[in-house]
N, C-alpha and C positions, 0 to 999 in steps of 0.2 A: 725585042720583047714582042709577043704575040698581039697583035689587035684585042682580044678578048682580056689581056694581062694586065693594060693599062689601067689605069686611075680612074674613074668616070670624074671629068669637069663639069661643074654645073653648066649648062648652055648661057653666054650673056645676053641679059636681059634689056633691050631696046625701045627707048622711049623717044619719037622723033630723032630730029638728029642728031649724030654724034656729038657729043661733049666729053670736052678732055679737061678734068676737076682735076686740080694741086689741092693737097693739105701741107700747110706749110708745117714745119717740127715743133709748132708751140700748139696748136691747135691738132695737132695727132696725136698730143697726150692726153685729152678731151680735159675737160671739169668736171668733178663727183657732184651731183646735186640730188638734194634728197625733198627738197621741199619745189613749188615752181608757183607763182602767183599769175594769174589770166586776166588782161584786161581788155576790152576792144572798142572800137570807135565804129560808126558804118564803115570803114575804108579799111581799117586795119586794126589787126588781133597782135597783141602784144603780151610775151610770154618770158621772165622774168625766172632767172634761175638761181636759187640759193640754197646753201649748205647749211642746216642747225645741226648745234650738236648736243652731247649731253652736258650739263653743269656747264654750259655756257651761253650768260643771255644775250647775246649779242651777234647779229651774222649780218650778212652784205648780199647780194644779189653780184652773182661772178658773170653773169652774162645774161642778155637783153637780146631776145629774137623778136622780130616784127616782119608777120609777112602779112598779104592781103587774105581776107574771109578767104578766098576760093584756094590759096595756099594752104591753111589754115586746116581745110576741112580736105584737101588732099593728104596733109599729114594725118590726120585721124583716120583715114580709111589705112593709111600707111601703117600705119601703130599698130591700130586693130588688127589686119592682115597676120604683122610678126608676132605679136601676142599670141596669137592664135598657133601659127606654126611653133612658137617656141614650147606651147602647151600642149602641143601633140608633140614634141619631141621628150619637153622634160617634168610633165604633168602639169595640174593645175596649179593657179600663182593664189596663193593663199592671204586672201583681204580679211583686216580687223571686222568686229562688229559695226564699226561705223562706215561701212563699203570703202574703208582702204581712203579717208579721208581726210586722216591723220600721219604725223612722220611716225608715230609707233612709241616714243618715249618717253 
């Protein structure tokens, strides 16, 4: 196939040194969460993930991340970034009256 014919791959993107990340087969089918509760210490932000649903009063928190502020606020420029590209790809994400502060139901 011609040079010109190929595919274009995105270039890999390098953040210090190489690391080699496993997702093991429980954790590569992620968890749906639709709701996420924030709480923090000076040391550490801890971010609490749970599913509500409809006509059911009852949910549980399926996973519990705790990283430090400096992680914390690496993710939020993280977030912000793909948000952004995902709204130049697939338009704007459409927030309730209450700026998207609620599950919606």
């Amino acid at each position: 196939m011609p040079e010109t014919d190929k595919p274009q791959q995105p270039a890999p993107r390098q953040q210090g040194p190489n690391i080699q990340i496993e997702i093991p087969e429980k954790e590569a089918e992620g968890i749906y969460a639709n709701l996420a509760f924030i709480q923090h210490s000076p040391s550490e932000v801890v971010i609490d993930f749970a599913r509500v649903l409809p006509s059911v009063p009852k949910s549980k928190v399926y996973a519990r991340i705790v990283m430090t502020p400096y992680n914390a606020k690496a993710l939020l420029m993280a977030l912000e970034e793909n948000l952004r590209r995902y709204e130049a790809q697939f338009g704007p994400i459409k927030v309730g009256p209450d700026g998207g502060r609620s599950i919606g139901f």
